[in-house]
Every structure is written in structure tokens, then in C-alpha cells.
KEVOTOR-307502 format. One record per atom (N, C-alpha, C): x, y, z. Coordinates in pm, whole numbers, plus 50000, padded with zeros to 5 digits. Example, Ala and Ser with C-alpha at 12.3 -4.5 7.8 and 13.67 -1.06 7.14 Angstrom:
2
513194943150780
512304955050780
513204967050780
512854977550708
513674989450714
512905000350787
***
This chain:
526
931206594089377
930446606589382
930476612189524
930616625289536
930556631289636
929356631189748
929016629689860
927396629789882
927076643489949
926766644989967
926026656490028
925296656090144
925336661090268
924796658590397
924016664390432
922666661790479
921576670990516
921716670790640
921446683090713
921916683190868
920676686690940
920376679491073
919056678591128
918786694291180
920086703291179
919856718991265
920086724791188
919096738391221
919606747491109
920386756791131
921066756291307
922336763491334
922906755891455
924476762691455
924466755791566
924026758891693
923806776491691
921996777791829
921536765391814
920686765191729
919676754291728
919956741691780
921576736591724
922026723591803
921736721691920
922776733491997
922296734892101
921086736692205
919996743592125
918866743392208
918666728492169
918256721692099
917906707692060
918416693392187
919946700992175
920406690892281
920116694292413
920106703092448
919556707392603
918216707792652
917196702492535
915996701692552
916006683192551
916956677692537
916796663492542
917326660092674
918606665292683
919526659492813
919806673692901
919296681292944
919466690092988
920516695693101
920306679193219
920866676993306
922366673093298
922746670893216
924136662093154
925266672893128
926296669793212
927496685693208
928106679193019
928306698792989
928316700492858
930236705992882
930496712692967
931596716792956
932156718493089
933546713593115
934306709393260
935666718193232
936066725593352
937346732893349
937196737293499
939046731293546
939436731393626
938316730593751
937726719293769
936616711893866
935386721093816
934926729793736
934106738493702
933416732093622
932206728493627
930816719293492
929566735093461
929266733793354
928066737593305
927346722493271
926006726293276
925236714693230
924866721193026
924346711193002
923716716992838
922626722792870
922096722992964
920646734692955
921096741093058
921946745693138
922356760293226
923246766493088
924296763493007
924796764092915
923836772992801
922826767792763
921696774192697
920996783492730
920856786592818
920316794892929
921696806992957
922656806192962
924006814792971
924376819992869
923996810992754
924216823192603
923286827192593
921806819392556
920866827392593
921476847292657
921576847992759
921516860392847
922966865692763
924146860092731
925026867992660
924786872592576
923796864192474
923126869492281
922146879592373
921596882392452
920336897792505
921426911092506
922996904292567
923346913092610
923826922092461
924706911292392
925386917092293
924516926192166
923136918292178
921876924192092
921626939592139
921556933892283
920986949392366
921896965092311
923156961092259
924446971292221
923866973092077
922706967092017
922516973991902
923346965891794
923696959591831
924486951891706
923786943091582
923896938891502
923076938691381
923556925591298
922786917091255
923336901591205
924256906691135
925136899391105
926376900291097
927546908191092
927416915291207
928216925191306
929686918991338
930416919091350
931726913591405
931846917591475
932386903091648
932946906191767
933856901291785
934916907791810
936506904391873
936596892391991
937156887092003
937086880292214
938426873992187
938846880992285
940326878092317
940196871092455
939566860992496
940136853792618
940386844592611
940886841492738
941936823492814
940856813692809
941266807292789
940536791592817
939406792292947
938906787392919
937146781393009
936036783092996
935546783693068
933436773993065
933126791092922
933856807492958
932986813492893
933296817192739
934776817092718
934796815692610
933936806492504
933816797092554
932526785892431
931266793592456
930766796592547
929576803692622
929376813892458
930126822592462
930336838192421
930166830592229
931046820292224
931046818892098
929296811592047
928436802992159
927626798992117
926416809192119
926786818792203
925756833192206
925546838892052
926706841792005
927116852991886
926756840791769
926496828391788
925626819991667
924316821791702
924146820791844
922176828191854
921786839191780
922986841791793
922156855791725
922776865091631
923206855291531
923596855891396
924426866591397
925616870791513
927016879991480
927906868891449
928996872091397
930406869691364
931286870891488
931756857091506
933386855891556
934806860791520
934936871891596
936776872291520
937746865291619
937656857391652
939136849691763
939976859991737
940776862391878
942266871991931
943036857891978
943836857591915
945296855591980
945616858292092
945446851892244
946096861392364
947256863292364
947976857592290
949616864892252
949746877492207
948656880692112
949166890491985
949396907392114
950226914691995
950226925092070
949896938691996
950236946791993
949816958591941
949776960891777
951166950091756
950996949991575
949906939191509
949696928991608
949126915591516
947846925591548
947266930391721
946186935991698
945526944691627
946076953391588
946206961791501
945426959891374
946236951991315
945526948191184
944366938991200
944206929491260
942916919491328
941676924491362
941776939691419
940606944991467
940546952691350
940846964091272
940896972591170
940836960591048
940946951291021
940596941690873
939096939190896
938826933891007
937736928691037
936836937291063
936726948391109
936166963391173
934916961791228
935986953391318
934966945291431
934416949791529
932946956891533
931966966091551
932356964191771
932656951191846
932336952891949
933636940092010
933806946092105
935236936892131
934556925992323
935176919692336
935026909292452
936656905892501
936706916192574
938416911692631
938146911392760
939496901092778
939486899892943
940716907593032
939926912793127
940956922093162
942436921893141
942716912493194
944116904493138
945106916293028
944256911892943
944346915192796
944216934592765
943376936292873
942606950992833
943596964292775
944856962692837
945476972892819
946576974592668
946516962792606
946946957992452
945416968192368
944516964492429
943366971392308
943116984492307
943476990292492
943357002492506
944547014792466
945397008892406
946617012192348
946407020292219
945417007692142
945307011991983
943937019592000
942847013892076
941297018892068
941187035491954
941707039092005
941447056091927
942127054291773
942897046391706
942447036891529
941787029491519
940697024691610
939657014991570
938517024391564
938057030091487
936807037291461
935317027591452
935987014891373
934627005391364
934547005591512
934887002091613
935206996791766
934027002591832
932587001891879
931907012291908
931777003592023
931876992492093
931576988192191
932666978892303
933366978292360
934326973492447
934036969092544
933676952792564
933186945592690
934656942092761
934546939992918
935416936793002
935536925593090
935986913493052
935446901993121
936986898093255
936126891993386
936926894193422
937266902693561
936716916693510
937086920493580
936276925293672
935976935593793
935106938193921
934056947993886
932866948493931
932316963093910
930986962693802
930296972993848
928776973893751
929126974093649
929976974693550
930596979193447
931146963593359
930696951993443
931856941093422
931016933893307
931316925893227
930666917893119
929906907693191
930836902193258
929836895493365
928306895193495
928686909493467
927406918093600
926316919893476
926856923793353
925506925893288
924886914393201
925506899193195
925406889693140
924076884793267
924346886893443
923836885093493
922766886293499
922106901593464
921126910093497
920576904893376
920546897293224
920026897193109
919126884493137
918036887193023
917236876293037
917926858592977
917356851193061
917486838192991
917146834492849
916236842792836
915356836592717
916246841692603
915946832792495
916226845692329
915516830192218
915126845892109
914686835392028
915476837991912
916086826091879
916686825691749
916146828391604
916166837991518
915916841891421
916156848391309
916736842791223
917366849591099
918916842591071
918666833291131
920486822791117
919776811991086
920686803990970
920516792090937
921996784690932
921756773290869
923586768990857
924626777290738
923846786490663
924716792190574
924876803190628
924746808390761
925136817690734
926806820390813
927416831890806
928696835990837
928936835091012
929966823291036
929986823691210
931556829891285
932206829891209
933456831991179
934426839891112
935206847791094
936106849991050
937636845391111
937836837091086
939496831091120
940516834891036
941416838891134
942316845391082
943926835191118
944346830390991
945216820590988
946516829590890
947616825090933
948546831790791
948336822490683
948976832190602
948876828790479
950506827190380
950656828890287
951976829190211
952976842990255
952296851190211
953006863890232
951566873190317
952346881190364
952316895590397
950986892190533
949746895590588
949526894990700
948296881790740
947986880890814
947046869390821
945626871290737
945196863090683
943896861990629
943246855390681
941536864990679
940706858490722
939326848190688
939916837290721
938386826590636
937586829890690
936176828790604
934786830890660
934106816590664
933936815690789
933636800390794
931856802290861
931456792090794
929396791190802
929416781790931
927996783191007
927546773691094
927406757891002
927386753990865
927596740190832
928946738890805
929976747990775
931026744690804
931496736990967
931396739491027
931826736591153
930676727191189
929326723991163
928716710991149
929306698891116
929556702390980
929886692090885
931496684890959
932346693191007
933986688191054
932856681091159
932246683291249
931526677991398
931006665191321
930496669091241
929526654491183
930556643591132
931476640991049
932446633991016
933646626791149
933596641291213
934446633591341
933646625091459
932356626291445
931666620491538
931406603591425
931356600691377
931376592591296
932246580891241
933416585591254
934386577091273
935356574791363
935246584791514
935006582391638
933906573191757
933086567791643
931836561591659
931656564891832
931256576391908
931376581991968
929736573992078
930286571192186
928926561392279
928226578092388
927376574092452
926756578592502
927926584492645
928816574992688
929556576592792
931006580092756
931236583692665
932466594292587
932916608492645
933846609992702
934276619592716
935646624592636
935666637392622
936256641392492
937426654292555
938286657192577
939256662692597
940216671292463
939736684392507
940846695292446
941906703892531
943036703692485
944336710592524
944646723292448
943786723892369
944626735992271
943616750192311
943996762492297
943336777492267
941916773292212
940946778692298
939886778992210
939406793392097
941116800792094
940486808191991
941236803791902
941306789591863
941666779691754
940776772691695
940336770991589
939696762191564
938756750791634
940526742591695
940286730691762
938896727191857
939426740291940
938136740492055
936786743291960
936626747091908
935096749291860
934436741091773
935126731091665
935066721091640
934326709791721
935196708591833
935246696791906
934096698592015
933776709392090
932456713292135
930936710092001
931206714691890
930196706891861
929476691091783
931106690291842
930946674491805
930076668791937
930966673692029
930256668992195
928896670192201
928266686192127
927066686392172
925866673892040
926596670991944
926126663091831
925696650291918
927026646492000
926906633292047
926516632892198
926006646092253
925586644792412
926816644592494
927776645292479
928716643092619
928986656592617
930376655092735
931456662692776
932186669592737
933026678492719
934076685292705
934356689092808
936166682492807
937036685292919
937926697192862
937856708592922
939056721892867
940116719792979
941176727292955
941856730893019
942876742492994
943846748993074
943826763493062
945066762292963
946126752692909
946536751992834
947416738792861
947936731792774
948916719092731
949816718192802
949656712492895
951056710993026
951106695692990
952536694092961
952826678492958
953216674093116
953616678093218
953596674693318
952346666593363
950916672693333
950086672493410
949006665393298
949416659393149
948656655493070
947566643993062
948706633093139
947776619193146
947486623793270
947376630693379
946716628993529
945556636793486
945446647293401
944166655093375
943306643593277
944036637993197
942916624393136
942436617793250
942966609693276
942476602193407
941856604693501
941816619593582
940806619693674
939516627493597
939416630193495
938196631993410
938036622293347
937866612793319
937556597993274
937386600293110
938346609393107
938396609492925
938536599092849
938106599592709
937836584092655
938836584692507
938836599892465
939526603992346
939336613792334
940686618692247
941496635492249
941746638992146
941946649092062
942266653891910
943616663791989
944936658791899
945786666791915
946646670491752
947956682291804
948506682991749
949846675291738
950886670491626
951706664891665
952876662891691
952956672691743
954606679191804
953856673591981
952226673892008
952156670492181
952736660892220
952126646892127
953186631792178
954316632292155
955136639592052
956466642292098
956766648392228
956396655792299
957086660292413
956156653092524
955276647492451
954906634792601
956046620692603
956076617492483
957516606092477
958566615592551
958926624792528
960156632892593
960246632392726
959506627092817
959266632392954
958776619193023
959686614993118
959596603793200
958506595593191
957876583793194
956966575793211
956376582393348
954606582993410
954536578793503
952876572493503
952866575293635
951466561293684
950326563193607
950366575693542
948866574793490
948346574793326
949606575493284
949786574593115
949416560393068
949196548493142
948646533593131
947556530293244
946906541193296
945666535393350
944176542493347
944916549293201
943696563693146
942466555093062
941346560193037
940536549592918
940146558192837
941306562492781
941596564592630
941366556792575
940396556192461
940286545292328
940576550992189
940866559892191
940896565892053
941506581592064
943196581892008
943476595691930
943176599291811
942786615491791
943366616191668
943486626891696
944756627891556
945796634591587
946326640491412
946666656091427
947086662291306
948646661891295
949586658191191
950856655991209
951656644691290
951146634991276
951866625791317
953176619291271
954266618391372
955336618591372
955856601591262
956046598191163
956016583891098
956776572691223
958086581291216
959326573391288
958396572691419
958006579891503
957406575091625
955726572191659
955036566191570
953716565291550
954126554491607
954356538791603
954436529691674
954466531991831
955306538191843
956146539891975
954716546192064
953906556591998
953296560992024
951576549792113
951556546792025
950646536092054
950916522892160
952366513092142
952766509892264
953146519392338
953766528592399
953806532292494
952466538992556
951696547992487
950526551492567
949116542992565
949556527992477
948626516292486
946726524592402
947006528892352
945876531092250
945796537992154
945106539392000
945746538391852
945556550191845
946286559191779
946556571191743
946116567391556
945476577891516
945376578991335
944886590791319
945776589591239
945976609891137
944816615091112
944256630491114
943236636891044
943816651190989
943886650590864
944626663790811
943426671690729
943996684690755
943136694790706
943836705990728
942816721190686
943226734990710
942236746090775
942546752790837
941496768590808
940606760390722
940916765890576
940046771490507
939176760090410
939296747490469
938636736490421
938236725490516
938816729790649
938036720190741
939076706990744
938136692590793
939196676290744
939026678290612
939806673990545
940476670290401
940466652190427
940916648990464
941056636290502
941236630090644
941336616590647
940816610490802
941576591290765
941776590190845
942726575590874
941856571090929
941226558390882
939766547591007
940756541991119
940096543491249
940926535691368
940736521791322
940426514791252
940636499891232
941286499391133
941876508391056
943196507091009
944456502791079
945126491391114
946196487391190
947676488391092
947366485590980
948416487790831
948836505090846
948246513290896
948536527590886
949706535290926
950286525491078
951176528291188
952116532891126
953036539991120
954156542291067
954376549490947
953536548890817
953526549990685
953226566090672
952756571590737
952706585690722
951396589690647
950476579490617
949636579390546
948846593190641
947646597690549
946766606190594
945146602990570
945076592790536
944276582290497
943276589990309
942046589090349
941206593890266
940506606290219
939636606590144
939116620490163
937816617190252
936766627090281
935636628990395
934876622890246
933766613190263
932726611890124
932346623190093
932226634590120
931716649290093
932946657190011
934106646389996
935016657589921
935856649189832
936506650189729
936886649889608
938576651989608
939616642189624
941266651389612
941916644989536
942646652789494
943936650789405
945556656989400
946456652289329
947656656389350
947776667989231
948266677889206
948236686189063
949746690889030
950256689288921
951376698688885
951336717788877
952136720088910
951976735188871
951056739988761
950656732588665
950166731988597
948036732688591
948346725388687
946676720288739
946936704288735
947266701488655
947016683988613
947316674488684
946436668288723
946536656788813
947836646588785
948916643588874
949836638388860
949926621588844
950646613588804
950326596888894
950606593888963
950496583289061
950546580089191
951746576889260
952586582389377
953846584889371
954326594789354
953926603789212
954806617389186
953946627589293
955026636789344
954536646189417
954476662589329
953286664689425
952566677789390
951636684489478
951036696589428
950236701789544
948926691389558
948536694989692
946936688789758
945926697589721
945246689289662
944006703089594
942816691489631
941816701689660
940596691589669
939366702689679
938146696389659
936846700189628
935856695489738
934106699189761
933496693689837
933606701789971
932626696290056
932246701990172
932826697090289
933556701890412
933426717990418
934416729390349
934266734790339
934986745290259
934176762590351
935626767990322
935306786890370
934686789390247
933946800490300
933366815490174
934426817190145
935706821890147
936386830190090
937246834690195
938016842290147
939126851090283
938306866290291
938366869390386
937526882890427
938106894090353
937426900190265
938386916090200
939006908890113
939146900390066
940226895290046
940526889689901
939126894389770
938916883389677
940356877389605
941146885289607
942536882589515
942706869989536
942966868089714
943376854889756
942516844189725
941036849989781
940446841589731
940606830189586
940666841289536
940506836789329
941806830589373
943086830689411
944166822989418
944166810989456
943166804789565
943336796989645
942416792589635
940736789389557
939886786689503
939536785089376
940196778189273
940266778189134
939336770589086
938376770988983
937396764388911
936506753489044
936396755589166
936036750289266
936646740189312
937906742189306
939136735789346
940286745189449
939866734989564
940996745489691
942556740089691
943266751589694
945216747689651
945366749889792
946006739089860
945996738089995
947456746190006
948476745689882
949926751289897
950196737989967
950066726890049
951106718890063
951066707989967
952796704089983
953056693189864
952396681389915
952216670189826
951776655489867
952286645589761
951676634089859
951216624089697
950256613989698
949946608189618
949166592789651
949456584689623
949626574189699
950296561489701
948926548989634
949936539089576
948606532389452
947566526489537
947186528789685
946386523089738
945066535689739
945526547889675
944606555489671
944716566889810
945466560889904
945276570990065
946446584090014
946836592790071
947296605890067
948286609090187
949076612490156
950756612290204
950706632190219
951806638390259
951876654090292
953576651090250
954006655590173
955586658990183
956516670790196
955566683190208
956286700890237
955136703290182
955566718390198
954916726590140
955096737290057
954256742089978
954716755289890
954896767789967
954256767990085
954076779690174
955266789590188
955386803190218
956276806290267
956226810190383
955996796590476
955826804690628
956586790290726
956566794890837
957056785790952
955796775191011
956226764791047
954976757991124
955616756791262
955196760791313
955866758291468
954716757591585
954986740491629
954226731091707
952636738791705
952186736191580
951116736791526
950686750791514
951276759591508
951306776791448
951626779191317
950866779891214
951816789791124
951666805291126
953276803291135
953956816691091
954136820390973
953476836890880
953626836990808
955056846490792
956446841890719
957736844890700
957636860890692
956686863490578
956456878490563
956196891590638
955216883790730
954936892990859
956086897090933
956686887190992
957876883791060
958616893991012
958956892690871
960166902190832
960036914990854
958416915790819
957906934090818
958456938390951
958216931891066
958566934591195
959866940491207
961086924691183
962096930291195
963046943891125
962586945790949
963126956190893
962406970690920
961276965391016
961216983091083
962616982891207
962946980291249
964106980891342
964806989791287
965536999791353
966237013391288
967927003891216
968166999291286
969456991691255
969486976591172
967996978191088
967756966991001
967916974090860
968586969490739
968286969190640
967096963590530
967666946290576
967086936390543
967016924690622
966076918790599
965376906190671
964776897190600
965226880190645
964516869490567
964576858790643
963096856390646
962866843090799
962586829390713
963436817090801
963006802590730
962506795090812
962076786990780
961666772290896
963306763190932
963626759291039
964456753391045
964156743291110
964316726291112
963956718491141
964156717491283
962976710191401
963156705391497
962536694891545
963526689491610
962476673991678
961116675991786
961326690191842
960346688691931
958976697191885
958956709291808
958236718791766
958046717391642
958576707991523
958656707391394
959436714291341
959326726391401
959716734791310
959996748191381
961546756691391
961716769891436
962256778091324
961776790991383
961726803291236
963336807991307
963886809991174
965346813591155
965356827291074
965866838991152
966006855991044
967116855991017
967416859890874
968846866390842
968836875490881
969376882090896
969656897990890
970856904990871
970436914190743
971556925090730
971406935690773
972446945390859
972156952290932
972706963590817
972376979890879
972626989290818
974046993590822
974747002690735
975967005490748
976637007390807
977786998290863
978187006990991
978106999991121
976916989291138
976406980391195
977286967591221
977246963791359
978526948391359
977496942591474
977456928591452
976656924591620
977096928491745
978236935691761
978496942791889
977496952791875
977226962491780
976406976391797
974976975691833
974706961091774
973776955091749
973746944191801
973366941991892
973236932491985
971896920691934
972226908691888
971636902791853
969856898991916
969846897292097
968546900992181
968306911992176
968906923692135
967806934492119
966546937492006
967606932091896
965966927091795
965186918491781
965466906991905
964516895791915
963406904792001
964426911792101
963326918792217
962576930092155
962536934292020
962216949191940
960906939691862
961206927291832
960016920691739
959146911891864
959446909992004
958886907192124
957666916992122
957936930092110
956716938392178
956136945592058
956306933691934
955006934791774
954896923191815
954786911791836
954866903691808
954016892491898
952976880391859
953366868391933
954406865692013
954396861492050
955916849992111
956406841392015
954636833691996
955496826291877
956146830691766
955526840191719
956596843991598
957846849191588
958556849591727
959426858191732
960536849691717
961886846191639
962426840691588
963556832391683
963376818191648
964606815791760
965696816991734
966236817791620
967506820891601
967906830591474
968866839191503
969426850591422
970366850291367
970756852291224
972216855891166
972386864191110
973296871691153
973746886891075
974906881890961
974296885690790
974756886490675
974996895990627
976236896090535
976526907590490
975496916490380
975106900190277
973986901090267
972996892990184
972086893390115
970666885490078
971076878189915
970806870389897
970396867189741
969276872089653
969346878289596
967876883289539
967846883789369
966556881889334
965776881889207
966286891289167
965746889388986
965726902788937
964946914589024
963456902889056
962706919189098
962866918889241
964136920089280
964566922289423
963666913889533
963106899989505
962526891189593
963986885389648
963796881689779
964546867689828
965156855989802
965686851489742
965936838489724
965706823589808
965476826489854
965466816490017
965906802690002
965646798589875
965806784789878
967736783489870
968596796489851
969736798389852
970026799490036
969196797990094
969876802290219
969866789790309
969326779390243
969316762090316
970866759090275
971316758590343
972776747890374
972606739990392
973136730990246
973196716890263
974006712290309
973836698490363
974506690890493
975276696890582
974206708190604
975326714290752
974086719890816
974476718990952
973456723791050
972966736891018
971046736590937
971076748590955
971586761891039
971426756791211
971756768791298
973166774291335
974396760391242
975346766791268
975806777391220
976156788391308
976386804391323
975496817291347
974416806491405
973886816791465
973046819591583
972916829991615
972076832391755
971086824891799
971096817791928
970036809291961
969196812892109
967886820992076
967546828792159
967566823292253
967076808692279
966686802392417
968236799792495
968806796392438
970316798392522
970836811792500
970566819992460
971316833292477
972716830892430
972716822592320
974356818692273
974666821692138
975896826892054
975736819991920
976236808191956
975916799391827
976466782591819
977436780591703
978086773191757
979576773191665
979216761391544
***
């Protein structure tokens, strides 16, 4: 039976005031030699929730924040739970097309950019009609987000938020066409904190280290696990393997949640002095590599075990660190006691153990829904059953395996790309006909997105210079999504009803990339 968790807060404001009224003195968040304590911390959203209130904004209002890593991004996100607005995370990649639709889906009443960033929003501002308010962080002057965060009171009283209500909108791709957004609750993001603190059996003198965007998930998660269990959070401004084990080590980090394409490119890169004298006791880690999970553990001398999940359901499952049988097997261990999984045929029907099928599962945490969005919803939420779209199986010991997915998108070193978007990009290009993006396998990223392309009549890759439409989907585009490699076809396989074929465009036993453009060398490959 499933159990059900009663949670001591009724937000995560509340967490937070709770914990800063116990340990007040105790740094809550560290970046680049920079500490907040948990009660200066409380006291700093505090004055951000006066400010953002002061603009008139209204429980559940949506705010944009497009910034870089440090002490204020978490700041900004634990303000806007004081005081019951909505999160929309920005991408600091995205550019005028991803923004575009992100701010206009969401019609996200008040934005938080950092200067950095400012001139991507001030581009579109005059199609954002919801847009009535535009903070500037960052930058100099009476005018700055920061000068008036200053001038605001400490105090605020929390009122009218509980754990159900809406903290989030995340915006993840999806199968086709543009990103969707989950609506994720303050017990959503409890409940992942509560489970990971738990079988992290997490001590009083724990310090906890994130590498990834905190307008990911990851970071916000893992902050309120920290504040669950009283410690630390170590940020940093982004994933430098150069500098990975020396930033563990002189922060006396104890354990890290990564993705798993990172220990691949930490195995990639010379041994040195501080990758064996860190006190690390515990990874975990999403995507772990089978063939190098051993390797992983002797060489960086402490146990790495899987935790898989999504967006729009939180952990799904979790590997116990005293599992030693796990190493290698690819296992993904169990479900959370709060949730319910199974393997299903196209069909719905639970498969037997061994045969593969989709990952579907039930129980808490789980999203409201995708924002705007019920179609998907009803697609991807069936009889209270979530279709994760990736394939699996279960092995007769009962634990849960990942073998592909149904998706039609790219995963690249922990991004998905949705294929569809991608394409929209490239067949606006005047000298595009048609376009069709795949995942193509890699050792270091998992996975790079590959475009066909047929060009228009008349068209030869001389006319058409293969970097000019990487550089044409550059300035719509992420970075990441922008394709590493290109092939110009005469042309597509398609359906009756003029869909894609794609699964016609995998060449078997031959190098996907042979013949085509490979952006990072500026080459084709023979």
C-alpha cells in the first residue's frame, strides 16, 4: 500500500521560517566564498516577497527570473513561496524564440532579469501585454531590483499558501511541438526533499553540493532538502570539470546529486590531488553510466546509486546506498513508498517481468497538470496513472531498469530537446523545405541532435552553406538545441499523413554521423 506523508509545514515559507527560528546562525547557502545564514536568508526574502507584493501582484500571479547561479536566485524563489506567486524559471540560454513563447504561455504578470539577460526581453516586451512589471537585477542605480529589495521591510507575514498550493510552472519539452509547462505544489517539492533526505540519512554536519542551473529543478529540490535537514548548500556558477573535486574539497562537501553524462567527463580528464581526499560519502546520481558505474566508485572511492524521475512526477524511484549488488546492473532501484509502478503495453496492461514497455506509475509527488494544457494533460495522466513515455522493465527481483524511450526528442547531457521545436526553427530558414532532428548516440553527452535537411529547389550545400543554418537556428535558439550535426537529403520518408518516418533514418551498422556536417569541427565526416 501506498502511504501517505503528513508534512510538519504548511509551505515551504514556512519551512523556512521554522528552520531559521531554530538555527538561525548556521550558513544556509555558499557561492563563490559568499554565505547567507538561514535567518539573514529569511529576512532577504522576507524584503523581496514586500517588494514583489508592493507591484500589486496577486496569489498566484506568475514571475519570470531569468538569472545565473547564486545566493539570489534561491532568495527570489523562496520570496515568491512567501507569498503565494508562481515561479516561471528562464533558461539563460533561451533567446527570442524559446522566450517568446515562455513568457506569452505563462502570461507572466512580472519578470526578474538580470541585466545580463535584459536586452533578449527588451526585444519582445511590446508582445508581452500580460508583462506589467520588469525587475532588473544586477544592475546600478535607484531603479535596480536590488536598491529596492534594500529599502523593503524585513518582516512579511505569510498568508494564504499552504502545501497545495501552485509554486511553479516548469517548463520541460515534451514529445512534439513546444515546451510544456508542469504545475508543480509546495508538497510537491517537499515530498522529493523528504524522500531524499531519508535515504541520504543526512547528519547534522552534511554538506550538500549543486552544479547544475538553478532554474532546473535540481537546485530547488536540493535547497529544500538542506533546509529539512539544517545544513549547507554549496552553489556554484556552473559544472566545470576542471575545478570539480577542488570545489568539493575546500567546501567540505559530504554528498552531491548529479547528472550522468558529469562522471563521464570527470573519468575523461586526468586524475588529480583532490578527487581522493574529498569526504564525499554518498552520490546520487540520474543516468548512470552501467559499463562505468564500477569504475566510478573505485576511482572516486565513494558509492554512487541511481535516482530516476521527471518534471512532472518528481523521484519515481531510488537505489538504497547499502545496496552493493546494484553496481553495474543499470538497475534504478524501487519505487518512493508513496508511489505505485509498473511496466504497460501500448495497450495499458501490465507486462511480465523482463518484457519491456512504458514506465507508468501512480502516487505522490506528482504535477497538477501541464499549464493551458489539458489535452496533454489527459494524455499523460490516465485513470491516475502517469505515462512517463520512457521504455523499461522489471527484473524478477521487482527493481526497475530504463531501456529508451517513446519520446520524440533528444537528451543531451541532461537537456531534453524537444525534435519538434528544433525543426520549427530550422524550416523557417528561407532555403529550408524540410527538416527532421534525431538523437545520435554519444559517449560523452548521451546523446547529440542530428537535422536532415532538404533544401529548396535549386539549393546544393555550396548555396547553402551548411553553418549558416546552424548559425540561423543559433539566434532562435538555446545552444543546446542547436544541432550538432547536419545532412542535406534529397529527401524525407513520410506517412500517409505526411508525418516523418524517423525510425527510417537510423542506419544500421553504420555510423550514424557518417556524411554529415559536424558543427564542432566545422567538417563534413567521411
Amino acid at each position: 500500500m501506498m502511504e501517505t506523508v503528513k508534512l510538519p509545514w504548511q509551505s515551504i515559507g514556512h519551512l523556512l521560517r521554522d528552520t531559521s527560528g531554530r538555527v538561525p546562525d548556521r550558513t544556509l547557502l555558499v557561492f563563490e566564498g559568499e554565505t547567507i545564514s538561514y535567518g539573514a536568508a529569511d529576512a532577504r526574502s522576507n524584503r523581496i516577497a514586500n517588494v514583489l507584493k508592493g507591484l500589486g501582484l496577486a496569489h498566484g500571479d506568475r514571475v519570470a527570473v531569468m538569472m545565473p547561479n547564486g545566493i539570489d536566485f534561491p532568495l527570489i524563489w523562496l520570496a515568491l513561496a512567501k507569498a503565494g506567486l508562481v515561479l516561471v524559471p528562464v533558461n539563460t540560454e533561451y533567446q527570442q524564440h524559446d522566450l517568446q513563447y515562455i513568457l506569452t504561455d505563462s502570461a507572466a504578470a512580472a519578470a526578474i532579469v538580470h541585466v545580463d539577460y535584459l536586452s533578449r526581453i527588451d526585444s519582445i516586451r511590446s508582445s508581452l501585454p500580460a508583462l506589467r512589471n520588469l525587475l532588473v537585477a544586477g544592475g546600478a542605480g535607484e531603479s535596480s531590483f536590488e536598491r529596492a529589495v534594500d529599502a523593503a521591510s524585513d518582516r512579511y507575514t505569510i498568508y494564504g499558501v499552504d502545501e497545495a498550493a501552485l509554486l511553479n510552472i516548469q517548463y520541460t519539452s515534451g514529445t512534439t511541438g513546444f515546451p510544456k509547462g508542469c504545475m508543480l505544489t509546495h508538497r510537491y517539492w517537499m515530498l522529493i526533499a523528504h524522500y531524499g533526505k531519508n535515504a541520504l540519512q543526512l547528519r547534522p554536519d552534511d554538506v550538500h553540493f549543486n552544479a547544475q542551473p538553478f532554474y532546473y529543478m535540481d537546485g530547488m529540490w536540493n535547497l529544500v532538502l538542506c533546509m529539512m535537514a539544517e545544513i549547507s548548500l554549496v552553489l556554484v556558477r556552473r559544472f566545470s570539470v576542471s575545478a570539480f573535486w577542488q570545489v568539493i574539497v575546500e567546501n567540505k562537501v559530504t554528498f552531491f546529486y548529479c547528472l550522468g553524462t558529469m562522471p563521464v567527463m570527470l573519468m575523461n580528464r586526468a586524475p588529480d590531488e583532490y578527487e581522493r581526499i574529498h569526504k564525499v560519502r554518498a552520490v546520487s546520481c540520474s543516468g548512470i553510466v552501467p559499463e562505468m558505474h564500477a569504475q566510478f566508485e573505485a576511482r572516486f572511492g565513494c558509492p554512487w546509486r541511481e535516482a530516476y524521475g521527471t518534471t512532472e512526477s518528481g523521484t519515481e524511484t531510488m537505489v538504497p546506498f547499502a545496496d552493493l549488488a546494484c553496481v553495474g546492473t543499470g538497475s534504478l532501484g524501487l519505487p518512493l513508498p508513496s508511489k505505485e509502478a509498473r511496466i504497460v503495453d501500448p495497450s495499458g496492461q501490465t507486462v511480465k517481468a523482463g518484457e519491456i514497455g512504458e514506465f507508468t506509475s501512480r502516487g505522490e509527488p506528482i504535477m497538477l497538470g501541464y499549464w493551458n494544457n489539458p489535452e496533454a494533460t489527459a494524455e499523460t495522466i490516465r485513470d491516475g496513472w502517469f505515462y512517463s513515455g520512457d521504455l523499461g522493465y522489471m527484473d524478477e527481483g521487482g527493481q526497475f531498469h530504463i531501456a529508451g524511450r517513446t519520446k520524440d526528442m533528444v537528451r543531451r547531457a541532461g537537456e531534453n530537446i524537444s525534435a519538434a521545436e528544433v525543426e520549427g526553427v530550422l524550416v523557417a530558414h528561407d532555403k529550408v523545405t524540410l527538416a527532421a532532428v534525431i538523437p545520435v548516440p554519444d559517449p560523452v553527452r548521451g546523446e547529440e541532435a542530428k537535422a536532415y535537411i532538404v533544401l529548396k529547389d535549386g539549393e546544393t550545400r555550396d548555396t547553402v552553406p551548411p553553418q549558416s543554418i546552424l548559425d540561423f537556428a543559433k539566434s532562435r535558439l538555446a545552444a543546446f538545441k542547436v544541432p550538432r550535426y547536419l545532412e542535406y537529403v534529397a529527401s524525407l520518408p513520410l506517412t500517409p499523413s505526411e508525418r516523418v518516418e524517423k525510425h527510417k533514418l537510423v542506419k544500421s551498422r553504420i555510423d550514424q554521423r557518417t556524411g554529415s556536417y559536424d558543427a564542432t569541427v566545422r567538417e563534413w565526416l567521411r
